[in-house]
DSSP file (Angstrom, degrees, kcal/mol; ACC not computed):
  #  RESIDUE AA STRUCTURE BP1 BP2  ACC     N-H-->O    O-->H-N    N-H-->O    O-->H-N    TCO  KAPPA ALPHA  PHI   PSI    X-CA   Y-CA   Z-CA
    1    1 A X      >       0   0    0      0, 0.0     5,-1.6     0, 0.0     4,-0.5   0.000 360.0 360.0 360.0 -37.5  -31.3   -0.9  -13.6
    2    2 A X  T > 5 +     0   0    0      1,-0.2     3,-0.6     2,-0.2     5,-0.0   0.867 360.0  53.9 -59.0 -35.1  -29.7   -3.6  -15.8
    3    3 A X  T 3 5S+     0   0    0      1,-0.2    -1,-0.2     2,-0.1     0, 0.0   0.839 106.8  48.4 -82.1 -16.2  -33.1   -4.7  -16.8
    4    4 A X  T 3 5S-     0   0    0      2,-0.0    -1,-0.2     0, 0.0    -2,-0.2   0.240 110.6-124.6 -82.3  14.1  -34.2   -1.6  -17.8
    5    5 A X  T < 5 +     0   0    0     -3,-0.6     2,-0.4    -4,-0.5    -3,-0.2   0.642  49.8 165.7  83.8  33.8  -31.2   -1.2  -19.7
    6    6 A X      < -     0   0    0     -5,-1.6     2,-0.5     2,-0.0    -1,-0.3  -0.587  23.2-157.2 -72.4 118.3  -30.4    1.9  -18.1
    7    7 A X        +     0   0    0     -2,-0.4     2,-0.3    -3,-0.1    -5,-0.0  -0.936  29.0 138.4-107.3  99.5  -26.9    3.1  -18.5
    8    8 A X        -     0   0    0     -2,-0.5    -2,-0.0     0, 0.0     0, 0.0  -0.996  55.2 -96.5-167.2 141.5  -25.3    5.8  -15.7
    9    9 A X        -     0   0    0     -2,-0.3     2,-0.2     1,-0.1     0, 0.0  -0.321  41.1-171.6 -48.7 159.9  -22.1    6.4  -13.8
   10   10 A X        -     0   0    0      2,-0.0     2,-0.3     0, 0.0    -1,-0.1  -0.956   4.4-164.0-141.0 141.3  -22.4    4.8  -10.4
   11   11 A X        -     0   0    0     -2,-0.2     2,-0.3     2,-0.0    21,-0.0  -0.997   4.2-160.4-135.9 157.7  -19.5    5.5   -7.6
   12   12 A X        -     0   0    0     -2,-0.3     2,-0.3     4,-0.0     4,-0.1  -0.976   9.3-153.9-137.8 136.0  -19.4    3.4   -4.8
   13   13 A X        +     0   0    0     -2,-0.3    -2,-0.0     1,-0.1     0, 0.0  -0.910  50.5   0.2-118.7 152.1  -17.4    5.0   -1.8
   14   14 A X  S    S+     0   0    0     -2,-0.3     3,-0.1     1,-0.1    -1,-0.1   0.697  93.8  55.8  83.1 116.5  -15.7    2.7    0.8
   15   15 A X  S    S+     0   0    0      1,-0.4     2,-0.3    -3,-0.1    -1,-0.1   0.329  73.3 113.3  82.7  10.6  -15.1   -0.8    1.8
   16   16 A X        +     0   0    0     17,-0.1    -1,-0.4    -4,-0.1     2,-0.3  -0.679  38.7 154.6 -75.9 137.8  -13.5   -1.8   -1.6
   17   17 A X    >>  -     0   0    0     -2,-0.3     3,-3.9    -3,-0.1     4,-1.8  -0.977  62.0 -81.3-156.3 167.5   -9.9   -2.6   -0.9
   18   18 A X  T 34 S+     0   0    0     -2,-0.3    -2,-0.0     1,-0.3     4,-0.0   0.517 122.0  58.7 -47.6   7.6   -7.3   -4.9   -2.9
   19   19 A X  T 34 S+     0   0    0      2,-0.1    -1,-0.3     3,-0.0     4,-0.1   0.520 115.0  34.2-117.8  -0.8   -8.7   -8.2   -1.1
   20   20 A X  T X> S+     0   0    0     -3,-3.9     4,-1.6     2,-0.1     3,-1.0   0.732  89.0  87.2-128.0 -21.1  -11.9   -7.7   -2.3
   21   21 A X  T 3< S+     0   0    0     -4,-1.8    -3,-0.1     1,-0.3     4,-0.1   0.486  86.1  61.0 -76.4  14.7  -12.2   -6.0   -5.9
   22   22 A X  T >>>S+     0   0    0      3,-0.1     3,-2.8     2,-0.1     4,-2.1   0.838 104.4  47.6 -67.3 -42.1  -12.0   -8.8   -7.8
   23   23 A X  H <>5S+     0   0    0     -3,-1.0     4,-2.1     1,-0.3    -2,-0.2   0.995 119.6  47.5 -64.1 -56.7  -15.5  -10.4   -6.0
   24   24 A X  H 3<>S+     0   0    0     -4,-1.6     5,-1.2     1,-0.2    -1,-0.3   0.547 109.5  46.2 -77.8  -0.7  -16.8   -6.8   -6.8
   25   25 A X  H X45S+     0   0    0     -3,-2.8     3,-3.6     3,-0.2     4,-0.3   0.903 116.9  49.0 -94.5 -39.1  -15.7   -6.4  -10.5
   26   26 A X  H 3<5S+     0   0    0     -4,-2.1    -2,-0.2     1,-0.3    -3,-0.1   0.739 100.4  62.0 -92.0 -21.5  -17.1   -9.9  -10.9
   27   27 A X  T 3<<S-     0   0    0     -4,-2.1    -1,-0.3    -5,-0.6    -3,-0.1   0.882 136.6 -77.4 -65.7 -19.0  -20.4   -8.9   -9.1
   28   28 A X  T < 5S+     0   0    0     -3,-3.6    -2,-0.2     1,-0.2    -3,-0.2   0.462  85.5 134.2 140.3 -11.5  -20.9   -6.3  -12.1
   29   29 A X      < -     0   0    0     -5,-1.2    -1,-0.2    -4,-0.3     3,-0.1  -0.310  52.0-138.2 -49.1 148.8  -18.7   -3.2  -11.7
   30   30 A X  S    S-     0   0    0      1,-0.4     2,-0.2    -4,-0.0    -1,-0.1   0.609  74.8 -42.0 -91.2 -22.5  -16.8   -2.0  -14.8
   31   31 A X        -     0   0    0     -7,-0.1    -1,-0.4    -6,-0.0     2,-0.3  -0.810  52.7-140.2-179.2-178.3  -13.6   -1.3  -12.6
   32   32 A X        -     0   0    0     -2,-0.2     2,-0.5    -3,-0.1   -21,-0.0  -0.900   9.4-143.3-150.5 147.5  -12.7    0.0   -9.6
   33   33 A X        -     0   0    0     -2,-0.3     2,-0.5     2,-0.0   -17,-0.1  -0.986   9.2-158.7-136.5 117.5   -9.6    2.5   -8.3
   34   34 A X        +     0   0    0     -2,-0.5     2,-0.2     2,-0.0   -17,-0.0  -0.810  11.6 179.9 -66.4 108.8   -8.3    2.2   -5.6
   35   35 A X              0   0    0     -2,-0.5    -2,-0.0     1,-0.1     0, 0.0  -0.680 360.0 360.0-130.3-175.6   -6.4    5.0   -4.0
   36   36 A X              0   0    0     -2,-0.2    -1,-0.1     0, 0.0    -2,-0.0   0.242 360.0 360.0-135.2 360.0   -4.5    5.1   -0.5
């Protein structure tokens, strides 16, 4: 998608948690919330 320059919300549900979103903003997400 990136190479076609494609621009669109994306949600990703599940298996994010505070020990891991840094490795997942850095993979290419624009942020993540976390909620409990």
């Amino acid at each position: 998608m990136r190479d076609a320059n494609l621009s669109i919300p994306m949600v990703g549900i599940g298996g994010i948690d505070e020990q891991n979103a840094e490795s997942v903003i850095r993979a290419g997400a624009n942020g993540v919330s976390l909620s409990h």
